[in-house]
TIMIGU-785446 format. One line per field, with one value per residue (C-alpha): y, z, x. Coordinates in Angstrom, 3 decimals, decimal comma. Layout:
% residues N
y	(Y_...)
z	(Z_...)
x	(X_...)
***
This chain:
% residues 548
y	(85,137_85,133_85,648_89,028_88,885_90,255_93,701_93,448_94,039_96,276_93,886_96,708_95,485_91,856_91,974_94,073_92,814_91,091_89,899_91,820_88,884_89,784_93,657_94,107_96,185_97,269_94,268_96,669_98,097_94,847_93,591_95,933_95,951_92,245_92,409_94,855_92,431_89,636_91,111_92,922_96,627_99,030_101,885_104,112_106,301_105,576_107,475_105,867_108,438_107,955_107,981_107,659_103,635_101,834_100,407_102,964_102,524_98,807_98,680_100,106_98,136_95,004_96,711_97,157_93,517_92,212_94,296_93,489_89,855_87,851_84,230_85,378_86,281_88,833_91,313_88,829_89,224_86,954_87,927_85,194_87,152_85,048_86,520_89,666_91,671_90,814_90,796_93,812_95,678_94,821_95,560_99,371_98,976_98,217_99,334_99,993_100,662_104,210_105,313_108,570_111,003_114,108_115,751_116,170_116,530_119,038_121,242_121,307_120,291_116,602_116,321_117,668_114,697_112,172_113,043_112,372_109,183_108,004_108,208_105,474_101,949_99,738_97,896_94,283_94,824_95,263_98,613_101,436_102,178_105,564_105,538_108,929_109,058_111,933_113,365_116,380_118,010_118,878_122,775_123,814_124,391_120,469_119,547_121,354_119,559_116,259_117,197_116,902_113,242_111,960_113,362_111,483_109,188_106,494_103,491_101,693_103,852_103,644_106,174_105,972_108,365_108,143_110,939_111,542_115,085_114,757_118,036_119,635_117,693_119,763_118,917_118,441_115,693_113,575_113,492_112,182_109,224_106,017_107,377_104,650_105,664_103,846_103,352_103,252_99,556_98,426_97,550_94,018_93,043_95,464_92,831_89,558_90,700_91,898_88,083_86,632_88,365_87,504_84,048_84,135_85,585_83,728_86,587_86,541_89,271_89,916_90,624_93,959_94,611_94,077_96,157_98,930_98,921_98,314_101,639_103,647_103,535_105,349_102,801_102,476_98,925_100,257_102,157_99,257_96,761_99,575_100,291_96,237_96,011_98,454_97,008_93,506_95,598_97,243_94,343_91,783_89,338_89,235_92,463_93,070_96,287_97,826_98,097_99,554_102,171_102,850_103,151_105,110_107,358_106,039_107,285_104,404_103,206_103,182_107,155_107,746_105,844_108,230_111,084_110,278_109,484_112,748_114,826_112,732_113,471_117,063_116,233_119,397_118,414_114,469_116,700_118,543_115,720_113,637_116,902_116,633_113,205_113,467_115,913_113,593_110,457_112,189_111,380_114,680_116,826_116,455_112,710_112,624_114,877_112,965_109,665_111,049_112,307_108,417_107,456_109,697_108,237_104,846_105,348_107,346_104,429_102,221_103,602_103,975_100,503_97,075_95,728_98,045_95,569_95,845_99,533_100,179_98,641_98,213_94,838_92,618_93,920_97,813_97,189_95,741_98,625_101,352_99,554_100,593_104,097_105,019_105,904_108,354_111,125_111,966_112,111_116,209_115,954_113,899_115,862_118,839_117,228_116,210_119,497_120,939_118,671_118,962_122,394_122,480_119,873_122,277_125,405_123,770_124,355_128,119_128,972_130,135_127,529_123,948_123,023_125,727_125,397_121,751_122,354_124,842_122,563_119,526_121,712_123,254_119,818_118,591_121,574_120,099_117,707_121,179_122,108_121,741_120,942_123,529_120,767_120,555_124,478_124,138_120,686_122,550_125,864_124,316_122,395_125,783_127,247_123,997_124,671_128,714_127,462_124,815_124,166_122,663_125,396_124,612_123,633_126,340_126,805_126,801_129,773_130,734_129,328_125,620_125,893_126,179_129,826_130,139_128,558_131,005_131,031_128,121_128,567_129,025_129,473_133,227_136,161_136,522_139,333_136,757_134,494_137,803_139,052_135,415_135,263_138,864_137,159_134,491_137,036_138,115_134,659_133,711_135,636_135,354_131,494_132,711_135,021_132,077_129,921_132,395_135,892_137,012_135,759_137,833_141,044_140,677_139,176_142,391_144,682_143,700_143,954_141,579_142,541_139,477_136,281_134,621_130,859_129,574_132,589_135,187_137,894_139,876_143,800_145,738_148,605_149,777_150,571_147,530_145,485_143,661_142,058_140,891_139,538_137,877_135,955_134,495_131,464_128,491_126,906_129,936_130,333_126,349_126,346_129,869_127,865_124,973_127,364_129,223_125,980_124,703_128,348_128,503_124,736_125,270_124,904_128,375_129,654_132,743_135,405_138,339_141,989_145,370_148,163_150,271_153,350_154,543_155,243_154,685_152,997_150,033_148,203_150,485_150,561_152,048_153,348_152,372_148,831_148,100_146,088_148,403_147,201_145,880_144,093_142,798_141,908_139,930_138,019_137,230_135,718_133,717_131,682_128,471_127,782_131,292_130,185_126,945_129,184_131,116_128,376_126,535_129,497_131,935_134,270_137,567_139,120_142,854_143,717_142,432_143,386_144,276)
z	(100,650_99,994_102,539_103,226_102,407_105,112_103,824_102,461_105,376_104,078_104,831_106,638_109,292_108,479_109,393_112,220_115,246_118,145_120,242_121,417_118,937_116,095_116,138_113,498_114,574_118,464_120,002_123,703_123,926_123,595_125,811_128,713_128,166_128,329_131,663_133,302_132,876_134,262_137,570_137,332_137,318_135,188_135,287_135,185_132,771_128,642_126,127_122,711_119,744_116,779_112,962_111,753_110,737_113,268_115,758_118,285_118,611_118,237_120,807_123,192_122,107_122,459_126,204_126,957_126,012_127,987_131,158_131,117_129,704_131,622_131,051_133,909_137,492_136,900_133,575_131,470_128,311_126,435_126,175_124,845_122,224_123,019_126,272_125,746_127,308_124,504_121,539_122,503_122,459_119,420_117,746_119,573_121,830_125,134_127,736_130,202_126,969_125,619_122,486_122,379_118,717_120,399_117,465_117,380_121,497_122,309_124,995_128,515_128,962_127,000_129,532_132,369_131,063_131,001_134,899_136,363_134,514_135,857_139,503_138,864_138,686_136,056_135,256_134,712_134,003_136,105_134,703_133,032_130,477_128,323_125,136_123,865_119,652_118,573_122,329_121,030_119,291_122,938_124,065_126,854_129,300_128,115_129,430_132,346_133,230_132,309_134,770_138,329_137,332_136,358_139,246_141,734_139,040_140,741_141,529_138,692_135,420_133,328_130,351_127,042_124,749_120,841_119,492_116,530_117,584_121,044_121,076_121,293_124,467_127,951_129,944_132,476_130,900_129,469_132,571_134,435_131,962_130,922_127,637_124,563_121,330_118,534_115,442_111,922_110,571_108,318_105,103_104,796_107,878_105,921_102,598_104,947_105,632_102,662_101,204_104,043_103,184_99,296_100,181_102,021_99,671_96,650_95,228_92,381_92,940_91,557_94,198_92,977_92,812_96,815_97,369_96,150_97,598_101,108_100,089_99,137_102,470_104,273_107,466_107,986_107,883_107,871_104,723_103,013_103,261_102,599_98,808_98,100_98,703_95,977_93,952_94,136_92,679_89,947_88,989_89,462_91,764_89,515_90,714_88,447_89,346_86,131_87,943_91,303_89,634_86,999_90,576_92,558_89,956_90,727_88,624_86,576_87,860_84,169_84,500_87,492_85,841_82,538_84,637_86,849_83,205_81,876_84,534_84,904_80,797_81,303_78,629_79,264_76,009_77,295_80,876_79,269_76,992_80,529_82,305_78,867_79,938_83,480_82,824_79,752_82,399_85,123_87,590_89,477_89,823_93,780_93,266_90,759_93,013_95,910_93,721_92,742_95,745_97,085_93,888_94,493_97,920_97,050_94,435_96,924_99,665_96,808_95,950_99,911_100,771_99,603_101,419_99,719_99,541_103,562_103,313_100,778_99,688_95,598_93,846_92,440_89,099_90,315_92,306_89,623_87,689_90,470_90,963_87,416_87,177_91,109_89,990_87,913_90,480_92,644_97,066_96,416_93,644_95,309_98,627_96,176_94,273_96,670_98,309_95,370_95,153_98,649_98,337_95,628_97,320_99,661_97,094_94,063_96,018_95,704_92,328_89,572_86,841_88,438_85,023_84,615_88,195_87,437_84,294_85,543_88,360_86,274_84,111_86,733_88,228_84,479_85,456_88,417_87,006_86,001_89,981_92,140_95,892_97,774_98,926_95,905_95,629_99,054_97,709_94,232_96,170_98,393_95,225_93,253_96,685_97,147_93,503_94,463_97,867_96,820_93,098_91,553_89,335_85,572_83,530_81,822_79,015_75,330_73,897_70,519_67,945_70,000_71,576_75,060_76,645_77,328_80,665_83,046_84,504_86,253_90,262_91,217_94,492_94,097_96,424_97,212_95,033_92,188_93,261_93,511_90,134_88,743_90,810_89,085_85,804_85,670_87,937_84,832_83,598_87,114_87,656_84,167_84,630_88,118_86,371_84,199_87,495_90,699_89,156_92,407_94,095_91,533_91,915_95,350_94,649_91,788_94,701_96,327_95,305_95,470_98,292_99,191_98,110_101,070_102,309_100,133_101,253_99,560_100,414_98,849_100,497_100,497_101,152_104,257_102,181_100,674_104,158_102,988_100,276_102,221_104,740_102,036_100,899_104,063_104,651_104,445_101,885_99,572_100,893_99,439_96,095_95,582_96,613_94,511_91,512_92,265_92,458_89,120_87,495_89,568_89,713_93,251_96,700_97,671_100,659_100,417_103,425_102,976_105,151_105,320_104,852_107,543_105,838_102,980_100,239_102,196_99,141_100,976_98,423_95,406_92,827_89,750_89,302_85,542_86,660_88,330_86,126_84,930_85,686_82,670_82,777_85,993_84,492_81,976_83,548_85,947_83,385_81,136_84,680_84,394_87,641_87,330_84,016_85,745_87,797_85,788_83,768_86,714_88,071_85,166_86,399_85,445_86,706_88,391_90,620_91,384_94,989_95,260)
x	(44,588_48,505_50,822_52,004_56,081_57,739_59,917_63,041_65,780_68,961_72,370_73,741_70,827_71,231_74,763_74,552_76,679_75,036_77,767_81,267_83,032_81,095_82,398_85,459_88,527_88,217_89,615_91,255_87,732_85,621_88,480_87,674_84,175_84,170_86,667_83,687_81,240_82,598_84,128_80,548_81,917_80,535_80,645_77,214_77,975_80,290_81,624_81,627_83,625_84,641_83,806_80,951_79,706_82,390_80,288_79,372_75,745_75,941_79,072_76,433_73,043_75,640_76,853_72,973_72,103_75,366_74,303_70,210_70,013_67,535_69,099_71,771_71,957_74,599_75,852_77,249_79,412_78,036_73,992_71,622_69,285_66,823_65,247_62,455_65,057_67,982_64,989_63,574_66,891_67,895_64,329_65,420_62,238_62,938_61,328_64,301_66,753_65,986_67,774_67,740_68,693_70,633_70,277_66,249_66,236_68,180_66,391_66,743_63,063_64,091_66,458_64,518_61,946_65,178_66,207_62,522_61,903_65,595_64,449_62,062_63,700_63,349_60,142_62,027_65,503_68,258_69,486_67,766_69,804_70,186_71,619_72,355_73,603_75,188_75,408_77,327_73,814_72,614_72,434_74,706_71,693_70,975_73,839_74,089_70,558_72,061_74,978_73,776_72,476_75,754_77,178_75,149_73,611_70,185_72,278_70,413_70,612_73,572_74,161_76,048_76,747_78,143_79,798_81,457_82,766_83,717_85,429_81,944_81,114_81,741_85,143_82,506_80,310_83,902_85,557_82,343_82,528_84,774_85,382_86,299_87,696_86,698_89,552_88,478_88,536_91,236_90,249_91,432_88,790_86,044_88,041_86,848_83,369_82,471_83,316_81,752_78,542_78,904_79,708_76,692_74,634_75,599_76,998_79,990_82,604_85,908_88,078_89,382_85,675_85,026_88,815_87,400_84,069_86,333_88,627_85,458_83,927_86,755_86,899_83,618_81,829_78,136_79,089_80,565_77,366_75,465_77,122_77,516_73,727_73,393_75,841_73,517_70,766_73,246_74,926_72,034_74,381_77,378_80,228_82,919_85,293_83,633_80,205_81,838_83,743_80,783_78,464_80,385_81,927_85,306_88,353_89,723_93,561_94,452_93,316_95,547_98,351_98,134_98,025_101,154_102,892_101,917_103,018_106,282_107,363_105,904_103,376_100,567_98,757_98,152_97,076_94,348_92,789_92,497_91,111_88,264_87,436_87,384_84,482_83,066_82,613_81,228_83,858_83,778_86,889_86,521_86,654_89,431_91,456_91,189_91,670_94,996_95,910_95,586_97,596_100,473_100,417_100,750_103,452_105,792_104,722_105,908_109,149_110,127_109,122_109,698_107,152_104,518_101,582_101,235_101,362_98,711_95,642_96,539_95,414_98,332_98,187_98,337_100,901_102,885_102,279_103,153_106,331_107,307_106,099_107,106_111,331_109,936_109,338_112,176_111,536_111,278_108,868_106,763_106,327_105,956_102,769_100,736_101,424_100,246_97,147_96,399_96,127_94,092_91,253_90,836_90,720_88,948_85,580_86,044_86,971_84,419_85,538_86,500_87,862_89,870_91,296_92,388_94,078_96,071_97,064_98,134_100,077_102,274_102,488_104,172_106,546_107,675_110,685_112,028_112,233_115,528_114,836_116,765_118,699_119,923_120,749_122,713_124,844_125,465_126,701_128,784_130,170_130,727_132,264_134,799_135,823_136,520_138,569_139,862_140,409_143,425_145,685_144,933_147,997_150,454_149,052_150,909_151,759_149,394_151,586_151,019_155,003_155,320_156,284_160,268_160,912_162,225_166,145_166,856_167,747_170,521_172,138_173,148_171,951_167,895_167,749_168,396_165,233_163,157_164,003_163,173_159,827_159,071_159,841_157,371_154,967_153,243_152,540_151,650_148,592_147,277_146,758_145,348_143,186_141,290_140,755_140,715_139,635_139,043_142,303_144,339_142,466_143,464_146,774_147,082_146,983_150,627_153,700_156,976_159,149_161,647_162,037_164,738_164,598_162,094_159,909_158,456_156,823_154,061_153,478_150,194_149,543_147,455_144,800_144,847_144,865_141,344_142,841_145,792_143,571_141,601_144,425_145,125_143,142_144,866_142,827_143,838_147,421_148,307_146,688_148,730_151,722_151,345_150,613_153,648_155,777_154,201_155,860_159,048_159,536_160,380_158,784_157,656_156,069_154,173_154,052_151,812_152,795_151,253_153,758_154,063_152,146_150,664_152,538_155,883_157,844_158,165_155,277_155,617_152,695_151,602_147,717_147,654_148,510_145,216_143,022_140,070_136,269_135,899_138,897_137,793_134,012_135,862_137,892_135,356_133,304_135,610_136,113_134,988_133,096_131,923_129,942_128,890_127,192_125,687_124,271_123,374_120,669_120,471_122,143_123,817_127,298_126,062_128,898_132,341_133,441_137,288)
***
């Protein structure tokens, strides 16, 4: 009769860690673990959280095998897996090791059960040991059975729990226990194992092939064996990156790439033939979202670091091409897509059409180049406002027939009234060409009235009820470019001094009604100003009200 072969055993299983060197990743926790053993103080009761597929349950089958092994006098860290003890621990049927599912005993009568067997000592080990998966799954009377034992626990029965949601676990319970959390493992150690196993196993695999079956499994090792055993089934021992992607239903780099380009030229009709084909291959629009949410990622990693290849996890050739396509998103737009496609992994779920939804997405994402970050908005405005406070007067200009107006009297040293009636001369002219650059200065400016011009100084009057537009006109920014305007006209150094007369209507500022510039007038002039229309062009806007 032929021998009975002996069942297949998965390579997750094969591979499974037997001593604290063999675990990947949690190098301060095997550190103190090891420490404990060898000054021989554990403690009776652990805490093991983390992910899922990291090593919890093998840290503490590893802990259990360390702390029980028959080959030594005392807990050593370095068990032999040899003796019944080690053997039948890591076959998960010892009878002084009890692993027990949280999940399917949950009562307080499973625990009850666990606290009378604990008062008995161990049949040939030197601990009886507990280990409790998924420790979170047990009822609140559970663990307020389980409580009293850890408190004053037999002096031989340690406990260890695994957890991967230990913010379901009672204050009570954690701080009775040295608690250890586990990190997920980077993928260039998941990289090295899964070649080590390959090598191994005489396996051929394209090493973009293995990088993505590392990036698929999210951290975990566990998950990781588990798809490249598949993959040896798939691919019949020889993994190309075709097979992995075609297995997993992976989104294509090439199909990320597209996308990014699409969205970057604003091309919505390139969007919606890749949204057809991302239904047409089966990828999954939860897959390709979070695929392109990773992309985004690496390109905005990429064009904020020159040393991109430690930051992300993208083959030789993909990096090459994110290096070319990252300039074409600004810092703003980037933050504002994956906003965008953050939002919409956590929405997609709830909408009646999927495809729809997506579409919709990528087309207001191919908007986005037409955004302006408000930083932007606030650098532009204070631009426009620096050009209002501070501009430089435009030249005179020529009069219509191309001839330059007539140039006003030349000074003279006569009386002040002289200089007045010359400044009231060239007035006219004055606040026309302040009109086209400062429309607002010279409605205020239209407001007062000439009153002396003595020492280089002249003074401008307003009435009281015209006391806001004199105090408009006196910031200093304001006051010089009126003065260097005026000394462009008079060819003179002026300095300007602006008064309120001492009452209403006293004569002292004399002013005609008709001269005031109707609002029309004032619309207009408003308008034809050159920074004004910058600013209207600039956020499409429209002129409602001018403010005297």
């Amino acid at each position: 009769m032929a021998k009975e072969k002996a069942p297949y055993l998965p390579l997750a299983r094969q591979w499974r860690p037997q001593q604290f060197s063999d675990v990947l990743g949690q190098e301060k926790i095997i550190t103190t673990l090891v420490n404990a053993l060898k000054q021989n103080r554990l403690s009776h009761a652990y805490l093991f959280t983390g992910p899922r597929g990291i090593g919890k349950t093998t840290l503490a089958r590893i802990l259990a095998k360390a702390a029980n092994c028959l080959k030594t006098a005392d807990p050593t860290p370095t068990p032999c897996d040899t003796c019944a003890s080690c053997v039948e621990i890591a076959a998960g049927s010892g009878l002084d090791v009890l692993e027990i599912d949280g999940a399917s005993n949950t009562s307080v009568d499973d625990i009850r059960e666990l606290r009378e067997n604990a008062r008995y000592t161990p049949s040939r080990s030197r601990f009886k040991i507990y280990i409790i998966d998924e420790v979170h799954m047990l009822s609140g009377n559970a663990f307020n059975a389980l409580l009293k034992t850890l408190e004053e626990p037999p002096p031989r029965v340690k406990f260890i729990f695994a957890t991967t949601e230990p913010q379901k676990l009672p204050l009570t319970i954690i701080s009775r226990c040295q608690r250890f959390d586990l990190r997920r493992i980077p993928r260039p150690l998941i990289l090295e194992r899964l070649k080590e196993i390959a090598q191994k196993e005489g396996v051929q695999c394209d090493d973009d092939a293995l990088l993505a079956v590392a990036a698929s499994a999210d951290g975990s090792v566990r998950d990781a064996v588990s798809v490249f055993d598949q993959l040896l089934v798939y691919c019949d021992r020889k993994v190309r990156l075709k097979d992995v992607l075609d297995l997993l239903g992976l989104v294509p780099s090439e199909a990320l790439n597209e996308c990014a380009r699409s969205i970057a030229a604003g091309d919505g009709v390139a969007l919606l033939d890749l949204v057809n084909r991302v239904f047409n291959q089966g990828w999954g629009v939860q897959q390709f979202i979070s695929s392109l949410i990773g992309h985004f990622r690496d390109l905005l990693v990429v064009s904020l670091s020159e040393r991109a290849e430690e930051t992300t996890d993208l083959a030789s050739d993909a990096l090459t091409a994110a290096r070319k396509l990252a300039p074409s998103f600004t810092r703003a737009q980037y933050a504002f897509i994956l906003d965008e496609l953050i939002a919409l992994e956590r929405t997609i779920k709830y909408t009646i059409s999927e495809r729809v939804a997506l579409e919709m997405a990528l087309l207001k994402l191919a908007r986005s180049r037409e955004r302006v970050a408000i930083e932007d908005l606030v650098k532009k405005c204070e631009e426009l406002e620096g050009a209002f406070s501070s501009g430089c007067p435009e030249p005179v200009p020529a009069a219509e027939n191309g001839t330059p107006p007539p140039a006003p009297p030349a000074p003279d040293d006569g009386p002040p009234a002289a200089d007045l009636e010359r400044a009231k001369h060239i007035w006219p002219d004055f606040l026309e060409t302040l009109g086209r650059e400062r429309p607002l200065l010279k409605t205020y400016l239209h407001e007062g009235r000439l009153q002396e011009f003595k020492d280089g100084v002249l003074t401008v009057c307003f009435d009281q009820e015209y006391s806001f537009q004199r105090d408009s006109l006196e910031s200093p920014a304001k006051v010089s470019y009126l003065e260097n305007l005026l000394k462009n006209k008079l060819g003179v150094p002026v300095k300007l001094k602006f008064v309120v007369a001492s009452g209403a209507g006293s004569g002292s500022c004399p002013r005609s009604p008709e001269d005031a510039p109707s609002p029309q007038a004032k619309r207009k002039i408003v308008k034809q100003n050159p920074v004004v229309k910058a600013a209207i062009e600039m956020f499409d806007a429209t002129v409602v009200d001018i403010k005297e």
